[in-house]
N, C-alpha and C positions, 0 to 999 in steps of 0.2 A: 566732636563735630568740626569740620574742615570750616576755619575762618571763625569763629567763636573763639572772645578772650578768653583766656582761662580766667577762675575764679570768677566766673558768673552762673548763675543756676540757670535752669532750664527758665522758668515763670520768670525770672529777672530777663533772661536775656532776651523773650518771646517779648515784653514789652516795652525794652528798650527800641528792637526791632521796630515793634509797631507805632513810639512813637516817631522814630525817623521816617519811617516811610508816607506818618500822618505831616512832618516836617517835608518830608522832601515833593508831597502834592502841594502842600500848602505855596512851597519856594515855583514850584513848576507853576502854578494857578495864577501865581503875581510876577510870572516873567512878564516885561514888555518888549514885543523884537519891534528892531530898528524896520521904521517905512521913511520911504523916500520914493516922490512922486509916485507915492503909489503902490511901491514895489516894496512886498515884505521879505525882511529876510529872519528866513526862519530859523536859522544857527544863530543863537546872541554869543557867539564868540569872532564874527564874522562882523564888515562893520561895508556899506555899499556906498558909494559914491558918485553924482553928476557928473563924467567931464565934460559933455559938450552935447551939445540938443539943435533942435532946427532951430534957426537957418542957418545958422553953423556950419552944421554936418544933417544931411537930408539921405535917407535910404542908406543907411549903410552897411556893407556885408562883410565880406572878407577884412582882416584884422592880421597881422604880423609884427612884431618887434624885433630889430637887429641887435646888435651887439653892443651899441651903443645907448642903448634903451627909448631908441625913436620909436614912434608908435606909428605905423602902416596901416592905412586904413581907404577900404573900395570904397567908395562913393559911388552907387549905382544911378543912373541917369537913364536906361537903355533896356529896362525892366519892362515892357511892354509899357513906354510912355503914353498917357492921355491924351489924344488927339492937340486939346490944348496945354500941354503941360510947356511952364515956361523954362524948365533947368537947359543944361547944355545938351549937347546930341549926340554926346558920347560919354562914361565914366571917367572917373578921376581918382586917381589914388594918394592922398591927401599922408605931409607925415606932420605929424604933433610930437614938439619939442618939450621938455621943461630945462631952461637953458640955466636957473639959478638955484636948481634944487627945491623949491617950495611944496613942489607937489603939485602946483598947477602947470598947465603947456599954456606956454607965453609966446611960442612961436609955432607956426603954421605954412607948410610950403607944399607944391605940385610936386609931385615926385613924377609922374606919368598922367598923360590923356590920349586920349583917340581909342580908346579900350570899348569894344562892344558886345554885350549883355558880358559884363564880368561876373564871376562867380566868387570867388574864394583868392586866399594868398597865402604863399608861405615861401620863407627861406631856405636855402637848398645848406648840405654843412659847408659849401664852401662862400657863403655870403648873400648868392646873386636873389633875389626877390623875384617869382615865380606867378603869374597872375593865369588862374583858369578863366577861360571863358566859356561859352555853351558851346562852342565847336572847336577851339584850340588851347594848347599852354604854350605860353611864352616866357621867357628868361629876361628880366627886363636888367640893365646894367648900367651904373655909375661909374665909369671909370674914373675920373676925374676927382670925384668924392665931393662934387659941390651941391648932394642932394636933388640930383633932377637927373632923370634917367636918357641919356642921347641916344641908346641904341637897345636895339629889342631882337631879338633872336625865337623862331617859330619851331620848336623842339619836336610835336608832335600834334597832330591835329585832323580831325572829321573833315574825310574828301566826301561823303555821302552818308545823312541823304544831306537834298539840298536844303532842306529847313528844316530844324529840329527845334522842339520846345525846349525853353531854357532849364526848366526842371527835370527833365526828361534826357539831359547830353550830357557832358561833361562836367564833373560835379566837383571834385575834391581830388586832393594832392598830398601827400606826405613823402618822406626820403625815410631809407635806413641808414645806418652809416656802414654798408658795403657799396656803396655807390649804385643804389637802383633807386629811381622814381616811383611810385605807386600814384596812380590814375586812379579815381571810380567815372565809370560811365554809365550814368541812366540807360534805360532800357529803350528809346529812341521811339516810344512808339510806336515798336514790333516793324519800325522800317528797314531796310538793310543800311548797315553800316560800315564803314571804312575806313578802318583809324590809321592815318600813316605816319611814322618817326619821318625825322632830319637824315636819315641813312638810308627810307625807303623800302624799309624794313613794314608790313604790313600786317593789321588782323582784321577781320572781317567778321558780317554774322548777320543773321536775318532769321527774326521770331524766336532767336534766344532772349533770356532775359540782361539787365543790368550784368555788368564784370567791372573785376577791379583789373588792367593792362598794368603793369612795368616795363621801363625801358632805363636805360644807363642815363646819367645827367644829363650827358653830352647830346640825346635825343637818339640815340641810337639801339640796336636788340630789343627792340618793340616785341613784348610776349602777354600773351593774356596769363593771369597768376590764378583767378579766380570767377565764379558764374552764379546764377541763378538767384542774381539780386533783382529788387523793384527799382528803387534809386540809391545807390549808397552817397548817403550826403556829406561823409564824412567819415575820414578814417587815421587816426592816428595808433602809434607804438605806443605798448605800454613799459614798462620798466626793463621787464626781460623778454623785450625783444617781439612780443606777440601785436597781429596787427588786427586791432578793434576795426569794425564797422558798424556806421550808424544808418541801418537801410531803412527807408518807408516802406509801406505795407499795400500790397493789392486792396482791395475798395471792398473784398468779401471775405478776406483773409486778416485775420492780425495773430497778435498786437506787430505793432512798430517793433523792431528787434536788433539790440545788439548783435553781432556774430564776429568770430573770429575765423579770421578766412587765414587758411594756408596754400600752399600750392596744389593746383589742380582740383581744389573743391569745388563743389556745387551744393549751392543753398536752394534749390527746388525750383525758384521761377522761369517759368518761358512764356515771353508775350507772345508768341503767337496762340494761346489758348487764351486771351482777353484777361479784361483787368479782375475778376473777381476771387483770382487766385484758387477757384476750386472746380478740380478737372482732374483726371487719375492719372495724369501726366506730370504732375504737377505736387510738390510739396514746399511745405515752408518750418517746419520743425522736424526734419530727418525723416517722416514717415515715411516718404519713398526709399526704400533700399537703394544703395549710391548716393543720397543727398548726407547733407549735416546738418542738426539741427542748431535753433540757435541758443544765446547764452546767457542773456537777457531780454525779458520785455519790458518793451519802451513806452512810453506815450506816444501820441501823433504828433507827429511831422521831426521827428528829431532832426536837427541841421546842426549842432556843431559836439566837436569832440576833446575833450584835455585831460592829459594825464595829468593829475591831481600834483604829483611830484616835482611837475615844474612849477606850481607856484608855491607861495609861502604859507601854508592853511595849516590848521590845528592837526595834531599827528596824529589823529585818528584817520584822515583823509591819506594815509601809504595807505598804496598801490589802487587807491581807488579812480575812476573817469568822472570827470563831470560832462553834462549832457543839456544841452540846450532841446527842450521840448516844445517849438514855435507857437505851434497849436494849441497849446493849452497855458501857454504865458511863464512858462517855468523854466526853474533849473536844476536838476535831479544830481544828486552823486549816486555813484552805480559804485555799489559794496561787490570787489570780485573776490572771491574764492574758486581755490583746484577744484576741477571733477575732473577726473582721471587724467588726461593728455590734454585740456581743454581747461575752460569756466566755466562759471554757472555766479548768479549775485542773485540783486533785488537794487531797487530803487528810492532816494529820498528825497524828499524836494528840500530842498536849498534855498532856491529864490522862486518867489509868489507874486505873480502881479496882473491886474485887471485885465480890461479887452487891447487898452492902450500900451502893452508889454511882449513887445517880442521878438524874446532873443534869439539870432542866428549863430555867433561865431564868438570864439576865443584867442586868448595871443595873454603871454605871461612875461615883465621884464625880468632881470636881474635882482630887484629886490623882493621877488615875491607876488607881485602887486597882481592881478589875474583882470582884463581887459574885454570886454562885452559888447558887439554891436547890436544895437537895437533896430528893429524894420518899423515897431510901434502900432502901426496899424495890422490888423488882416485884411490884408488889400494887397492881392498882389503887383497889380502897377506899379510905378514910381508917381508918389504922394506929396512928397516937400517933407515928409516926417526925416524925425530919427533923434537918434540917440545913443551917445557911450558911456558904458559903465568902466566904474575901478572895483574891483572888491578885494579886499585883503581884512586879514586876520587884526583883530585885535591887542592892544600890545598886555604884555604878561600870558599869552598864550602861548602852553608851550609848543614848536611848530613840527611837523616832518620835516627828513633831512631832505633839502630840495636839492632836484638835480638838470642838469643845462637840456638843452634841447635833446643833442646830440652827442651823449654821452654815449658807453659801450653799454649795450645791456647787462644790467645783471645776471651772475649764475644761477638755474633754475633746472635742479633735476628733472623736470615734468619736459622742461621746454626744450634741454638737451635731447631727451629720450625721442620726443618728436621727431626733431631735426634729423636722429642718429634713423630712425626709422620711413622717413621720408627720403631718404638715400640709400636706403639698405637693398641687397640684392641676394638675400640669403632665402634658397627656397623654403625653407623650412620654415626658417621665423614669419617669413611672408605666409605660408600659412597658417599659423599657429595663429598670427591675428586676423586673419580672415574669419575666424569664430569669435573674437573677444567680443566683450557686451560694450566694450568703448567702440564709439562710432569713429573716433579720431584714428585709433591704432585700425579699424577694419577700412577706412579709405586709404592707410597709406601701405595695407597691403593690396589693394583694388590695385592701385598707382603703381603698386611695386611688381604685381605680376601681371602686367600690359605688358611689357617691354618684351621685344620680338623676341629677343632668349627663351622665354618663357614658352612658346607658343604651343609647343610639341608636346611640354608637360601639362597644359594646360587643356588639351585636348585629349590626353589621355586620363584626365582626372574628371570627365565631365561626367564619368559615374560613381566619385566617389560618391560612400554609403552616406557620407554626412549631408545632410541638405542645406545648413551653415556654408560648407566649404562648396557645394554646389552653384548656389548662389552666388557665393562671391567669385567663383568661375567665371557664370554668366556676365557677371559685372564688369569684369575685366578682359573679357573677350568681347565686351559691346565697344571700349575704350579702342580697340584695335582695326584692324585694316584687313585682319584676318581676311584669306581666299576663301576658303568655304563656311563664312561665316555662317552663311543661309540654313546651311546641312545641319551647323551647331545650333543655330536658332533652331529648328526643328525637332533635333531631340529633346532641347528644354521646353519646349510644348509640348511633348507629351511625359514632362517630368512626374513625377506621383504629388510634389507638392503644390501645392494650389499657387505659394505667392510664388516660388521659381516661375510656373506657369502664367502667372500676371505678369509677370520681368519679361518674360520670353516676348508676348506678345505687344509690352512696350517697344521692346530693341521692333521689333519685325513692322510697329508703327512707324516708329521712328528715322528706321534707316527704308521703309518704304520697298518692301518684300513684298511683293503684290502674287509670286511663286507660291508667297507658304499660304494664303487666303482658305484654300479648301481645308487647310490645317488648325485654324484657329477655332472651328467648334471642336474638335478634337480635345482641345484645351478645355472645355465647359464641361465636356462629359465627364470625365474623370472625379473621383471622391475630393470634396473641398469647395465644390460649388458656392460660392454667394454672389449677392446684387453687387456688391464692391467689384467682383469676377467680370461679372456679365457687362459692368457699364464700363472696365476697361475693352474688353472683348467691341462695345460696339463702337467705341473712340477710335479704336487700330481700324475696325472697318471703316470710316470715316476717311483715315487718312491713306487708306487706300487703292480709293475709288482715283480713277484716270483723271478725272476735272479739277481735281486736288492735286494730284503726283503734279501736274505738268505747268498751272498756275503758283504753286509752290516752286516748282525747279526755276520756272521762267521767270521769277518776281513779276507778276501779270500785274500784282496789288503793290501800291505802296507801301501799304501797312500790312502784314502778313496776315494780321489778325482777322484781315476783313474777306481773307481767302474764303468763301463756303465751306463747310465742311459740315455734308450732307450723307445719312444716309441713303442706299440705294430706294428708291419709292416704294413706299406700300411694304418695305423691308420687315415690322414688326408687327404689322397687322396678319402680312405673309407668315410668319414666324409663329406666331399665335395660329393662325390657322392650322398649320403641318402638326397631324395625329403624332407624327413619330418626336416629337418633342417632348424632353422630361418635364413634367408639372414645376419643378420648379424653377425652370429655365421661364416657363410661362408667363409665371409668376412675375419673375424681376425684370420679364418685358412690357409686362402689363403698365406700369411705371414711365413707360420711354412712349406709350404710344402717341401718333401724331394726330393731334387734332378728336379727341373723345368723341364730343358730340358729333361727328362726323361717322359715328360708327356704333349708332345707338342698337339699331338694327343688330348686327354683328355682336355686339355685348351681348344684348338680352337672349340671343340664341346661346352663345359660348356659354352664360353664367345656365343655363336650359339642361344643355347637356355634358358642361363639365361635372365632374364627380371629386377631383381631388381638392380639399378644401383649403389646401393654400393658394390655389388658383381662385378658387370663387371668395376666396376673403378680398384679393387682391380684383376680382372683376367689380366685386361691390363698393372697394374701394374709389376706383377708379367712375363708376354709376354714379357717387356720391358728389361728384363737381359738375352733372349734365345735368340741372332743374328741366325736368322732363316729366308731365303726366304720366307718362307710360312707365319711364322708371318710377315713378314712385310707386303704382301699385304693385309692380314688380321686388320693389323692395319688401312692401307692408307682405304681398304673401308669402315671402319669406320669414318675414319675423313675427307671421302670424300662426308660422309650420309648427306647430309641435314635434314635427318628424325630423327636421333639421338640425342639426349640430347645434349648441347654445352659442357657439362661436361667432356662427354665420347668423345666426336670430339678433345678438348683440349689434354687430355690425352693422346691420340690415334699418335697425333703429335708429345706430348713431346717425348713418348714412340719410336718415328721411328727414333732419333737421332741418337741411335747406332744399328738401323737395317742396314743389307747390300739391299737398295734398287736401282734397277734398274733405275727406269723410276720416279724417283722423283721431275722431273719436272712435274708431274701432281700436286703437291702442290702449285704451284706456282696461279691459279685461286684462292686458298684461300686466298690468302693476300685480296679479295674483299668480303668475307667471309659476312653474315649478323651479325655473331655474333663476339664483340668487340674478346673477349676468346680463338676464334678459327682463327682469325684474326693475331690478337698476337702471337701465339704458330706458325701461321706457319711462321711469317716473322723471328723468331727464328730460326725456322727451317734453312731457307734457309738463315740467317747469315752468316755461312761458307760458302755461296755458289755466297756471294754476286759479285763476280769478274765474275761470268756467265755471259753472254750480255743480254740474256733474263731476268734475275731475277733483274740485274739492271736494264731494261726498265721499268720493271712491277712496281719496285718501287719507280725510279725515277716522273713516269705519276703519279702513287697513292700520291705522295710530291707535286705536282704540284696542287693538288685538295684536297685532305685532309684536313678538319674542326679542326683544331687544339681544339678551343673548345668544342668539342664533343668527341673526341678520341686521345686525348693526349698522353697515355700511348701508343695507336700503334702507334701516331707519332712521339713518341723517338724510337719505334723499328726502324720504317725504314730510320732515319738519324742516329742513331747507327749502320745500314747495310750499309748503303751507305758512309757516312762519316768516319766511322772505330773510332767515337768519338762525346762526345756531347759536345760543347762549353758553355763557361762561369762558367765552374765548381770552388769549392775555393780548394784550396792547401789540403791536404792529413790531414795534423799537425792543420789546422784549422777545431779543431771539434765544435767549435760557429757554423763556418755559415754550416758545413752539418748538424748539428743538425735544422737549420732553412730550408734550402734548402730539408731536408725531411721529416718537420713535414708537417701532411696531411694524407689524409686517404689512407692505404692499404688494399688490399685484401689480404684474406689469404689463400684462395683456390689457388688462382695464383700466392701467395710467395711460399706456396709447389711446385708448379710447377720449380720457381727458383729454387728453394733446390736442388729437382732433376733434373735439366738441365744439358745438356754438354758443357753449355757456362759460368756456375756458378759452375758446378765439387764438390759444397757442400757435397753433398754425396759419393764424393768418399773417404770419408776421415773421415764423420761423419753420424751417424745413428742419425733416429727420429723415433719414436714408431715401431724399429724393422725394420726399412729395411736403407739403405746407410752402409758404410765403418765406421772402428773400431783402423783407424791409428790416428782419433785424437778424442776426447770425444763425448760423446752422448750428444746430443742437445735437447732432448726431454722435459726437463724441465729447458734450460737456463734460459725462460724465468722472470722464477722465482729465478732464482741467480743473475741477471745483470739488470739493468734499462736501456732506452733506450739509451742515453746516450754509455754506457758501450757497449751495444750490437754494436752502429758505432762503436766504437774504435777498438773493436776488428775487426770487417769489413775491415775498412781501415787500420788499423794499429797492424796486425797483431803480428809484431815482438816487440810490445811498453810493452805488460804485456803476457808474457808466463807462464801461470801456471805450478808448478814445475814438478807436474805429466807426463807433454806433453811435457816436454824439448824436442828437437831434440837433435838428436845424430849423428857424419856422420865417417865411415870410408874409409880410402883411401888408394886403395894395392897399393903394389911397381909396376904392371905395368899400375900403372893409372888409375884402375877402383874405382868409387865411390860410398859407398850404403849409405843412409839417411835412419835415419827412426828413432824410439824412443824405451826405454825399453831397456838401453842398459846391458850386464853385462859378466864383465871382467872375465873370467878365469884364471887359469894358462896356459892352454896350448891355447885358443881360445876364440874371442869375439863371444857376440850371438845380433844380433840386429832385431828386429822386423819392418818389411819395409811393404811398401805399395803391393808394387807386388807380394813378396814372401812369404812373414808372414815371421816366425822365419826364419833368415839365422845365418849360423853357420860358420865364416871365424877363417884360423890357424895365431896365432900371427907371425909365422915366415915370411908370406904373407904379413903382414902390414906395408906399410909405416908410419902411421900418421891414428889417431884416437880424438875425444873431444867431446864436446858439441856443437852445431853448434848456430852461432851467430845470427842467426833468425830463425822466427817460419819457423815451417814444413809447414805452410799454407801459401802458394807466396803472396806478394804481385801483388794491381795490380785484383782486381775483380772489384772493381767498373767500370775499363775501359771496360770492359765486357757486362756491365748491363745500365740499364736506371734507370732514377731518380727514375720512378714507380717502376722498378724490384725491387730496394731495397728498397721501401719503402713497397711492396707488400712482401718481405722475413723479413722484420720487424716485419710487421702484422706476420707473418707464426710462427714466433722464440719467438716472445710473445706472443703467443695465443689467439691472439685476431683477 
């Protein structure tokens, strides 16, 4: 056996084993990590230190060290100040000396003032100290060398728009050592923007998202490198040369996410489709073909980034980042490893600390020592707070070999192979990765057969047989200027494969083809059909329509996002109406209609004399959110039909939960139901009703006869109706035996039915392909983020892993009233918090008692007492799509 002393037996060395490892819980059990004001540090090889607190140093953000191991640090004053805030009226950027070696800074000087809303700092390789602010970078310089900056120089900076939020502009700064700048620019609030170099040199853009720009030191060859960020708050190189970002996350999209951005990528966001990141336009981990996904997730609010290798930390920390998580009071090290042309990690936390910790920014000197601004409060104004950390390694620890800012990158076959392929001009190889299953090598063939040489071949290859190579055709003829782009767009509309044909009809949104319009149902007819299909299909219409094309072209809106984008009136009711439509086109319109109740009328006929029953699944569907007398009995004689489908009877059921019905005790005959589905659904129904005398008769006699092994599932309905509980269950925190206790087969038709039940409330809170509630994430494709496993936990134990995005949030006024809900954000005069009942509520600070984070999920616990073992094992099936 590999690692076994020799001359030990099997039974000898099994319990030598066993007791080291009873030894090594025992050592783990009685560690004690170092706290300081608060802040634990959860590596005990790491040791964290105080250097400076308010009134010291108040607000402070950006952090830099030169070569002489000054420590550079932004003082923000200019942070959206407090009416009465008494600091100065502009930033400062303060250096802290240690002039005698002790380890303390005994000296403190101005280095720069007149700086406003400053962001971020860093050193360029040739010395000069660099200060972002929310609309420009400046070069600030010491000639003299007497530590106080005389002259400042404006490199590059936002001629428009005229106001921009500070989170939202200009964010972060890095150099490589070939002489280029790296800029990130927040996404501006989907307004149009205009970033200009020192040379005049220009980039522009309106309703795209977040990009990282380069330009040469000197402020000159201003070029965008990269796109479809939210805000990249931060971005530094790693050892060989690759350049991390740390972007925040749309309000409906997560997690927070590292990404390594190369040239010419695209990370999926566009503000002009708003902030909730989900829109078919729209991706944020590669789903859309042309995008890239990202490499890690983050927690909320990530703001600062360090390659681990410039400071002096335990050598387990090569090649890893460390990650200031604002939001959640921490500091994570990101473990990277290769995937393919790219990364991929996971996250540790580092540093831990209350509500009064929070970290933005880093900066490492010469001996290792690794340097921390603190903001302290969550409040984003300027507060009087703040705080600097020291953190370095322990002595007798042995360390990574540290390396200078601006060293050469290390050699790295992955990251040559890139580079050789991001230059490359070979047609062959160019296609040859246009199929691979790496997204890195398939963008830098996208990139690589754009280029006008290609044009000729690329139009006579629009039928190769492969639909890999088709695709990535389309992709790169969308990249181009191409003259009959239109004609090309038109045959990939009528491609055979469905997602070409979803690409097709993005490019023809996008670039605003209003020629191909009669063309784009063409696209729907075709084999491949789904609701993912249809809801691009009626996005491209959307951005079709004349009142769109021409307040988009004109910038009519500030904000792009707040253009309309309408379909044409009465568009899907019209649609639904026309015979010559396929059923299941019907279907996935049925989903978009505008205004239900407005068209009760109109339903109860279509559901009358439709016949295809994914249409009337999807009309009953849709019946089931109009509490309407008339619908409900329209429902009950459906799922009172014995002639009916058992599909539509089920449905028909779940569907009468939140009708206002009369004489609901005619349900009560189905509990004998012949079919198992319709059986079920109604002794659900009559759940809440189980304290009736008659509904308990019915289903106490049904208990007394009922085949347990034949209908199992209905016979936890009705000793879940009748008992108000099923016995022998295990304890909540023991996910062993639920994990045994539910493996077995579910349904998944009748897990949806769970989902949207009034006794599971799933949907009130979470949508799945378009229909339930948006106060807590889309589930539509969990089940490909979580294994089963994950998916119990979250189930039962809601409040155990809260993804940072869906934090809850709760406010409490002075006379006691209390709202929950998430998305929260602090103003100066007013909180705004996003609730279930209200959507955005807007309460005045002067009203408030008491505000936070709330200490568990928005999702109650306490649903499994609700359900039967089948129901969650049938919303299993439902949530993993199987």
């Amino acid at each position: 056996m590999k690692g076994r002393p020799s001359g030990i037996t099997e039974s000898c060395f099994t319990l030598i084993s066993f007791v080291l490892i009873v030894m090594s819980c025992q050592s783990s059990l009685e560690t004690t990590y170092q706290t300081v004001e608060g802040v634990k540090v959860l590596d005990s090889r790491l040791e964290l230190t105080l250097m400076k607190e308010d009134p010291a140093i108040v607000t402070p953000i950006g952090i830099a060290v030169d070569e002489n191991d000054r420590i550079f640090v932004l003082e923000s004053h200019t942070h959206q100040p407090p009416r009465d805030y008494e600091g100065p009226e502009h930033d400062i950027i303060k250096i802290y000396e240690d002039t005698n070696g002790d380890g303390e800074w005994d000296k403190e000087t101005e280095f720069a003032t007149g700086i406003i809303e400053g962001l971020n700092l860093a050193f360029s390789p040739e010395g000069h100290l660099h200060v972002v602010t929310s609309r420009d970078v400046w070069a600030l310089y010491d000639k003299d060398g007497d530590g106080v900056s005389e002259e400042r120089e404006k490199l590059v900076g936002l001629v428009k728009p005229d106001y921009v939020y500070a989170h939202a502009a200009i964010l972060s700064i890095t150099f490589d050592t070939e002489g280029w700048m790296y800029i990130g620019r927040g996404n501006t609030g989907g307004a149009h923007w205009i970033f200009e170099a020192k040379d005049g040199s220009r980039v522009e853009g309106y309703g795209d998202g977040g990009n990282i720009m380069r330009a040469k030191t000197d402020g000159s060859q201003l070029e965008e490198f990269a796109t479809g960020f939210w805000n990249p708050f931060d971005l530094k190189f790693d050892n060989y040369g690759r350049l991390l970002v740390a972007d925040n996350d749309p309000d409906s999209r997560g997690p927070n996410r590292l990404v390594h951005a190369v040239l010419d990528a695209d990370f999926g966001y566009q503000s002009l489709f708003g902030g909730s990141g989900i829109h078919p336009y729209l991706a944020w981990n590669g789903e859309l073909p042309g995008t890239l996904p990202y490499a890690v997730a983050l927690g909320e609010a990530p703001s600062g980034l360090l390659n681990a290798n410039l400071g002096g930390l335990p050598a387990d920390y090569h090649d890893q980042m460390l990650c200031t998580i604002w939001e959640e009071s921490r500091i994570v090290s990101i473990n990277l490893t290769d995937q393919g042309l790219s990364v991929k990690g996971d996250t540790e936390i580092v540093l831990e600390g209350g509500p009064d910790f929070r970290p933005v920014a880093f900066a490492t000197d010469s001996k290792g020592n690794v340097f921390i601004t603190d903001w302290v409060l969550r409040y984003y104004p300027n507060h009087g707070r703040g705080r600097i950390w020291k953190l370095s390694a322990r002595k007798g620890i042995e360390l990574l070999e540290k390396r200078n800012l601006y060293d050469r990158p290390l050699p790295h076959p992955k990251v040559e192979e890139l580079g050789k392929l991001l230059t490359g001009e070979e047609w062959d190889v160019l296609i040859e990765n246009l199929v691979s299953d790496d997204p890195y090598a398939r963008h830098t063939a996208i990139r690589g057969l754009g280029r006008e040489k290609f044009w000729d071949r690329l139009v006579s290859s629009v039928g190769d047989p492969d639909p890999a190579v088709r695709l990535g055709i389309l992709l790169s003829l969308k990249k181009t200027d191409h003259p009959e782009k239109e004609l090309l767009a038109r045959q990939f509309l009528e491609d055979e494969d469905a997602e070409i044909r979803s690409m097709a009809m993005i490019w023809v949104g996008q670039e605003g083809m209003v020629g191909l319009r009669p063309h784009l149902e063409k696209a729907l007819e075709k084999e491949g059909f789904s609701p993912a299909h249809f809801e691009t299909y009626l996005e491209t219409i959307k951005l079709l329509q004349p009142e769109f094309l021409e307040a988009y072209s004109n910038k009519t809106k500030t904000v792009s996002k707040n253009i309309p984008r309408n379909l044409p009136e009465n568009f899907i009711a019209s649609l639904l109406a026309d015979k010559n439509r396929p059923s299941n086109m019907k279907a996935a319109a049925l989903r978009y209609l505008e205004h239900p109740a407005d068209h009760i009328a109109f339903l109860l006929e279509f559901l009358e004399k439709e016949r295809g029953e994914s249409v009337r699944l999807e009309i009953i569907r849709t019946l089931s959110d109009i509490p309407d007398k008339e619908v409900a009995e329209s429902l009950l004689a459906i799922s009172m039909d014995a002639g009916q489908p058992a599909s539509q009877r089920a449905e028909a059921l779940l569907s009468l939960s939140g009708q206002p019905l009369d004489n609901w005790q005619r349900v009560i005959p189905l509990l004998e139901a012949e079919n198992e589905h319709v059986r079920i659904e109604a002794a659900r129904y009559l759940q809440s009703r189980a304290g009736d005398d008659e509904v308990k008769a019915a289903m106490q006699r049904l208990l007394a006869k009922v085949n347990q092994g034949k209908s199992e599932a209905f016979y936890q309905q009705l000793i879940l109706a009748v008992e108000q509980q099923l016995p022998g269950r295990p304890e909540n925190q023991d996910l062993e035996k639920w994990q045994t206790l539910l493996d077995g087969q579910g349904d998944q038709e009748r897990g949806r039915r769970v989902f949207f039940s009034q006794t599971a409330l799933c949907a009130t809170c979470h949508a799945v392909n378009g229909r339930g509630g948006d106060l807590g994430p889309d589930l539509t494709n969990v089940g490909k983020s979580k294994d089963r496993r994950g998916l119990i936990s979250s189930l039962l134990l809601p409040s155990q892993e809260i993804s940072p995005e869906w934090q809850g949030w709760y406010i409490k006024l002075s006379d006691g009233t209390y709202y929950e809900g998430r998305q929260i954000d602090v103003g100066n005069d007013d909180i705004k918090l996003y609730t279930q009942a209200k959507g955005f509520i807007s309460v005045d600070k002067k009203d408030i008692a008491d505000y936070g984070m709330s200490a568990f999920s928005l999702m109650p616990d306490g649903l499994e007492q609700r359900l039967t073992d089948q129901d969650l094992k049938d919303l299993l099936a439902f949530l993993e799509g199987k």
